[in-house]
Structure formats: C-alpha cells, structure tokens
C-alpha positions in Angstrom: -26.3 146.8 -51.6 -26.7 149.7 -49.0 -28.8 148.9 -46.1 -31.1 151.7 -44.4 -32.7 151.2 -41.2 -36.6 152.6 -40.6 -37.9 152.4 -37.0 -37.0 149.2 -37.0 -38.0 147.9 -40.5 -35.2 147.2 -42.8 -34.7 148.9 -46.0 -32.0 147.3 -48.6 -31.3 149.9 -51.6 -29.8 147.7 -55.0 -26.7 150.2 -56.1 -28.7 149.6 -59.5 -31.5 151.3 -58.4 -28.9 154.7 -58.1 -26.9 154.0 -61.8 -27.8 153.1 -64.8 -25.8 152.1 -67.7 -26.0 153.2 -71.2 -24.4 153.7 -74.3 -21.7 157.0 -74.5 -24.0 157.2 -77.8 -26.9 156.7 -76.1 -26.1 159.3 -73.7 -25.3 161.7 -75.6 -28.6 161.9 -77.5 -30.7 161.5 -74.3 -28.4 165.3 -73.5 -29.3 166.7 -76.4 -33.1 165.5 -76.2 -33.6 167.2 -72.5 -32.1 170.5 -73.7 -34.1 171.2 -76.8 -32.6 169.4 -80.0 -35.0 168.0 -82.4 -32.7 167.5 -85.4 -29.1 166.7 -85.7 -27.7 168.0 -89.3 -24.3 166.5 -90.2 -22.1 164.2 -92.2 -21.5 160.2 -92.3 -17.6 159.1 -91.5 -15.8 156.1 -89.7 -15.2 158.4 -86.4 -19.3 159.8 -86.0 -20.8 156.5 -87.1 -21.5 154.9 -83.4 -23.2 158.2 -82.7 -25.2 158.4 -86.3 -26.5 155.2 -84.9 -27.8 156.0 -81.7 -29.5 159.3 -83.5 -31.5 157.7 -86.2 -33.0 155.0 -83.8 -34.5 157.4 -81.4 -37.9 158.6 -81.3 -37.5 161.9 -80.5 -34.2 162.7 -83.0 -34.2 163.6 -86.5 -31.3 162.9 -88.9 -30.4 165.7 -91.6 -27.6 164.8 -93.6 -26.0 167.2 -95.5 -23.3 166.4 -98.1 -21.0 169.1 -97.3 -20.4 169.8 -93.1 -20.7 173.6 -94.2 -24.6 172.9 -95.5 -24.6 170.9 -91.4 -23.6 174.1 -89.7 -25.6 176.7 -91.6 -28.7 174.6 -90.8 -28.4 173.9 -87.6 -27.8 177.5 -87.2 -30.8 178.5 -88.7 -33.0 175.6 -87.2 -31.9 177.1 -83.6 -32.8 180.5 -85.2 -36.0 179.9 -86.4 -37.1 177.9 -84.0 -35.8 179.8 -81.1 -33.5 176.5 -79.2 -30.5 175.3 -79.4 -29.0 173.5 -82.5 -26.7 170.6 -82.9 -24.1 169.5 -85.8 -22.1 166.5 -86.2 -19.1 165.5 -88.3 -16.3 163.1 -88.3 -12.4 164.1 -87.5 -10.3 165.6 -90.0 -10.9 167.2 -93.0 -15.0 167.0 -92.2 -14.1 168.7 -88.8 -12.1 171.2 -90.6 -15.0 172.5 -93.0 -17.1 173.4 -89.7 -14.8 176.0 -88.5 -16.2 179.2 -90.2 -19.8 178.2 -89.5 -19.2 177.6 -85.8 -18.0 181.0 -85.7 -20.2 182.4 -87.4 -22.7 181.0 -85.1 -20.8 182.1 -81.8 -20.5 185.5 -83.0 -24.4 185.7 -84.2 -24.6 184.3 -80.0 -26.8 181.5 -81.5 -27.1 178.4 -78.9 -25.1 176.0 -80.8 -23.7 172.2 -80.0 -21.1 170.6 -82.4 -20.0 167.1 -81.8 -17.0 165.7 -83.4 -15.4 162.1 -83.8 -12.1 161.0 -83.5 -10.0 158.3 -84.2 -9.8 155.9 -81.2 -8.3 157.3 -78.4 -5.2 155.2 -78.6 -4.5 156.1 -81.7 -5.0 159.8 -81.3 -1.4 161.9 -82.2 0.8 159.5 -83.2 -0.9 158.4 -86.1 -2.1 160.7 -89.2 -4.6 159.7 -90.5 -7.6 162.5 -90.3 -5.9 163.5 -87.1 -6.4 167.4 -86.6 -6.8 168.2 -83.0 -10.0 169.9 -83.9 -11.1 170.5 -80.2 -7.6 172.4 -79.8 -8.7 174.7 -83.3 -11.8 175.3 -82.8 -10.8 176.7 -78.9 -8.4 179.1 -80.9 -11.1 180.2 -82.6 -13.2 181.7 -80.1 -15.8 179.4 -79.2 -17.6 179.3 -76.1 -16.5 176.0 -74.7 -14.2 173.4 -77.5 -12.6 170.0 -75.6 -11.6 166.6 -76.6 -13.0 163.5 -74.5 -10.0 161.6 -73.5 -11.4 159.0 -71.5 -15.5 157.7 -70.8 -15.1 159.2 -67.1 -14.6 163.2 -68.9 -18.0 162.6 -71.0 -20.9 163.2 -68.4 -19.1 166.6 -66.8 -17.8 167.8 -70.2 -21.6 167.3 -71.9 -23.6 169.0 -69.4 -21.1 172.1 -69.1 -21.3 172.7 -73.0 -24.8 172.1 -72.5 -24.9 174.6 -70.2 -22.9 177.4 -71.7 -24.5 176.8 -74.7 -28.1 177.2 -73.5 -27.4 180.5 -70.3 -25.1 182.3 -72.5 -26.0 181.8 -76.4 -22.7 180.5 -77.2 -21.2 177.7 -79.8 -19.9 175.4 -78.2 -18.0 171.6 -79.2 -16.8 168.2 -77.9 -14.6 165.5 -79.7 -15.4 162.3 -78.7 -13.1 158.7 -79.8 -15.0 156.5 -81.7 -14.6 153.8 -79.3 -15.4 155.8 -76.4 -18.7 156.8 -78.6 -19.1 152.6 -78.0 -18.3 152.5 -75.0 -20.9 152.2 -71.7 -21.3 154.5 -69.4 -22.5 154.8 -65.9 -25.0 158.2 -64.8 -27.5 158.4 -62.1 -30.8 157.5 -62.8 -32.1 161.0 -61.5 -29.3 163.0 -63.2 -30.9 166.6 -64.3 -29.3 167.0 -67.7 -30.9 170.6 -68.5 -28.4 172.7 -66.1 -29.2 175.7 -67.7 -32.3 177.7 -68.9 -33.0 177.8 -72.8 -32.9 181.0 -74.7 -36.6 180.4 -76.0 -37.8 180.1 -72.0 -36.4 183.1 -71.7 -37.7 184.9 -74.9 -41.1 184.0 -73.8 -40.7 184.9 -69.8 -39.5 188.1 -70.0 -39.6 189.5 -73.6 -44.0 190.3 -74.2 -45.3 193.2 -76.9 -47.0 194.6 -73.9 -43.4 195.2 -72.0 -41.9 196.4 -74.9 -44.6 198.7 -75.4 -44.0 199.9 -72.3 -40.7 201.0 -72.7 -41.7 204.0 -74.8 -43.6 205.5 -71.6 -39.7 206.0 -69.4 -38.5 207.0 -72.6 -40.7 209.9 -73.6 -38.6 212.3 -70.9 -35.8 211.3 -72.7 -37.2 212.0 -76.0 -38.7 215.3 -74.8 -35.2 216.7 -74.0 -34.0 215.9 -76.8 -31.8 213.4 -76.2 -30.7 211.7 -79.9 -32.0 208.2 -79.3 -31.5 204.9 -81.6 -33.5 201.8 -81.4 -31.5 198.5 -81.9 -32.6 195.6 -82.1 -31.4 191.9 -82.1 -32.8 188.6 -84.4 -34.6 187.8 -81.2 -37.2 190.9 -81.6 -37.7 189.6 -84.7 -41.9 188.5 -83.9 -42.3 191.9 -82.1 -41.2 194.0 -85.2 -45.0 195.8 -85.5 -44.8 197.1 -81.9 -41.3 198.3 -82.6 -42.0 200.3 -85.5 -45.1 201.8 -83.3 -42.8 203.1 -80.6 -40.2 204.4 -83.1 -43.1 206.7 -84.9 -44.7 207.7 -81.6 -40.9 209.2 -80.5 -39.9 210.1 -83.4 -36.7 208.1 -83.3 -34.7 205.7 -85.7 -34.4 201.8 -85.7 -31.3 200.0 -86.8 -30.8 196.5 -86.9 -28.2 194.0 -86.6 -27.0 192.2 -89.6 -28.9 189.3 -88.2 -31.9 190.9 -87.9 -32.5 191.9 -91.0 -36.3 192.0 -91.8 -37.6 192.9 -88.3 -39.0 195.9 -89.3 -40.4 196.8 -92.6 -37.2 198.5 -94.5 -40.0 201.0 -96.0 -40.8 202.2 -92.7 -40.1 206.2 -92.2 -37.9 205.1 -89.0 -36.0 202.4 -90.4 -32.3 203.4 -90.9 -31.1 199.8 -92.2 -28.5 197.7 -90.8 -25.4 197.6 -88.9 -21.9 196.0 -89.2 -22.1 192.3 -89.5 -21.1 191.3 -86.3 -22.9 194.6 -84.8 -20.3 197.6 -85.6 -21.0 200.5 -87.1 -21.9 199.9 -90.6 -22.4 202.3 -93.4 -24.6 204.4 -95.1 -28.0 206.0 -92.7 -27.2 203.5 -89.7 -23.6 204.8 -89.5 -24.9 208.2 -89.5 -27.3 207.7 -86.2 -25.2 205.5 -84.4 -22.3 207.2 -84.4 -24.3 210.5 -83.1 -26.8 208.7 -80.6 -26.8 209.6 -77.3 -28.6 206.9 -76.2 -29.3 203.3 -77.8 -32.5 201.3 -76.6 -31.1 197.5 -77.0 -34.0 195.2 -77.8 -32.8 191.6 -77.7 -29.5 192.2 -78.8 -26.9 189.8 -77.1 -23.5 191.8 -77.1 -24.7 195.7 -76.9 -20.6 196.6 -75.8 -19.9 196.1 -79.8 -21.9 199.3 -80.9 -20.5 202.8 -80.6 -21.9 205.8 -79.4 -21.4 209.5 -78.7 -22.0 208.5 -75.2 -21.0 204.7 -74.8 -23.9 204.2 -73.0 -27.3 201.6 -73.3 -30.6 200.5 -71.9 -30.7 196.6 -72.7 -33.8 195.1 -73.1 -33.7 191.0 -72.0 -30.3 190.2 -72.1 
C-alpha cells in the first residue's frame, strides 16, 4: 500500500491498482492489438502453442494458418500491404523458423511494417540441447532485419515488445522476437496505464500527410523546373498506389516519365504515354525504358517511396514526397 496525504484527508493507493498481471501470451496479443494487427498468419508447433492459444480466444484477433511458414510470411506481408498496417507472423523454433528467413527479408527490403514472433524451446533448455534449436533471433539479425532478439527471461519481454513495436511501426521495418515456451506461460507484471503504441503507424501517416490535392500540387514548384528543361523522372512507391490517376495527370501536364518500384507495380496504367515501367527489384536501376530515364534524370520526384538513396541519377539528387 502507498499512503498519500490530501489537506488532511487520507488517501491509501493498493500497489494493484498500479500493476496488473497477465499472461506473457496474453500480453503479447493485447501489443499487437493496440498497434494495428487484425490477423496473425502462421504455423502450429510445441514452442508457438501457448501463444496460438491466447490468439484464437481474443475478440479482436484472427488466426490464419498456413501449412507452410513461407505461405505465413507472404500474407502477412500482403495483409500489411493491402491494408496499409503492420502485419504479424508466427512460427515455432527450428526448421519452421528457418523457412521464414527469405520472406522477412523480403518484407524489410519492400520497408513493409512487419512483426514476426518466434518460439523456442524452454529457456533452460536453450543451447545445450538439439532438438529444433537454431538461434533464429541470432540469423535473422545477420540477415538485415530491423530489430531480431531472443527473450531470455519474463523481465526482457515488455521493453523488447514495445521497441520492435516501435521500429516496426516509425520506420517500416521487419522486425522479430523469440520467446521460450514457458516464458510464453509465464505471468507478467505491466502497468495498468502502460501506452503500448510508442510509435505512429505508417497508415496515420499515409492519410495525414499524403492527400491527391497535395500531390497535385507538386506539379505547380515543378513547372520551373520543367520549363528549363531540367530531365525529370517521377517515382513512385507501393504507397502512391490509390493516388495513381493524379499521378498520371501531372506526368502528362509536364511532359515527364513515371517509373515505378518493383513493388509498385500497377500504380499507373502501364498503357499510359508516361509510363516507362519498373525499376530494379529492390529499387535499382532496372532494364529496358526505366533504365534509360533513370540513369539520365536530373531530377527524381519520390512519391511514397521509402529508401530514394537506392536509385541512381545523373545528379544524385531527389525531392521526397512523405517519407
């Protein structure tokens, strides 16, 4: 008990009124929840099954199995896609862990908000016994994700959560955490007002700052450029992909070229006088038309494309839109 004192009158707070506990399982879906997810896409095994649990008995949490964890990845890839959020994935440890590896990448180079949660065996157990014992959280950090760690004891969870949460949700980045199965079991204490959302989600910001009638009104500082000449190129992201009509409406009015990433395919109508096709898969110089004005672009108009420093110009130089 904590005791307060009021002008006299005599407040008691119960510690319980500043904690609560729950499930690690429990927790984690109440994360996931506040940021965003609406369906979990994964695979059943021994070391996910506490936290399979927890997901198919809340109200707010749909379960997507998919027999194979590549299917899991690729869909909660698109789901975050499509619905402009973040997505979420789930496996067990080992071999099911190791099948994620190319879609998570895939998914942090495509800068799609991405959560993977792993189990492992209990923590105990964890490096001096074999079985389905990869150090995933270790791989998948050598891989280039944007945040990959192993839980190694209840007290890591509630920090370790809410800074993948976070990355994952400010800077469009995969990201993964490994949890024990008997941690998964475990209880843990948070505080009844804990914010979970730390960061901002990517469809907040879509919607804030990204309007037709702003892009629109791009074309008006660009017309000096236009007038002097100056070889532009309009590139744009999978996140311009509902604003695709306005696009092609500023690329005919100055007369310049549109080239999406790999990602974006289907933005703008691939008949359209201005459309040059796509780029590189991960946003280099690709071939054919798009290679030809990117490559001799003096200036590149970035419209909601994440990582504009992987495109090439004449000049090196860009006007980002958003991000």
């Amino acid at each position: 008990f904590i005791s307060f004192q009021f002008k006299g009158r005599k407040t008691t707070l119960r510690m319980t009124d500043l904690v609560k506990r729950i499930s690690v399982s429990d927790f984690l879906c109440e994360a996931l929840v506040a940021n965003g997810v609406t369906h979990v896409f994964g695979g059943h095994g021994g070391a996910i099954v506490g936290l399979i649990d927890a997901i198919v008995t809340h109200p707010k949490l749909t379960w997507v199995y998919a027999r194979c964890e590549v299917n899991a990845v690729q869909s909660a890839m698109a789901n975050a896609k499509f619905h402009n959020r973040i997505g979420c994935c789930i496996t067990t440890s080992g071999p099911g862990a190791g099948h994620l590896l190319s879609g998570l990448v895939d998914a942090d180079q495509d800068r799609v908000p991405l959560i993977c949660i792993t189990g492992l065996k209990n923590a105990s157990s964890i490096r001096h016994a074999d079985f389905q014992d990869i150090d995933q959280g270790s791989i998948f950090r050598m891989a280039g994700l944007g945040l990959s760690e192993s839980v190694n004891h209840v007290g890591q969870l509630l920090p370790l959560t809410l800074r993948a949460l976070n990355i994952a949700t400010t800077q469009n980045r995969c990201v993964h955490i490994a949890v024990p199965i008997d941690i998964q079991l475990e209880e843990i204490e948070i505080p009844t007002a804990l914010n979970m959302v730390k960061g901002v989600q990517p469809a907040c910001q879509v919607r804030e700052y990204v309007s037709a009638a702003k892009i629109e009104s791009l074309a008006s500082s660009l017309i000096k450029e236009s007038m002097a000449g100056t070889k532009v190129v309009i590139f744009c992201g999978w996140r311009a992909y509902p604003f695709g009509e306005e696009i092609e409406k500023i690329a005919a009015f100055l007369d310049v070229p549109i080239v999406t990433s790999f990602d974006a395919k289907g933005t703008v109508n691939e008949d359209h006088s201005r459309s040059f096709g796509v780029a590189g898969m991960y946003g280099f110089v690709g071939g054919g038309k798009s290679m030809s004005v990117l490559e001799n672009c003096e200036l590149i108009v970035s419209i909601c494309l994440v990582d504009i420093r992987k495109v090439r110009c004449s000049q090196s130089f860009a006007l980002t839109m958003l991000f």
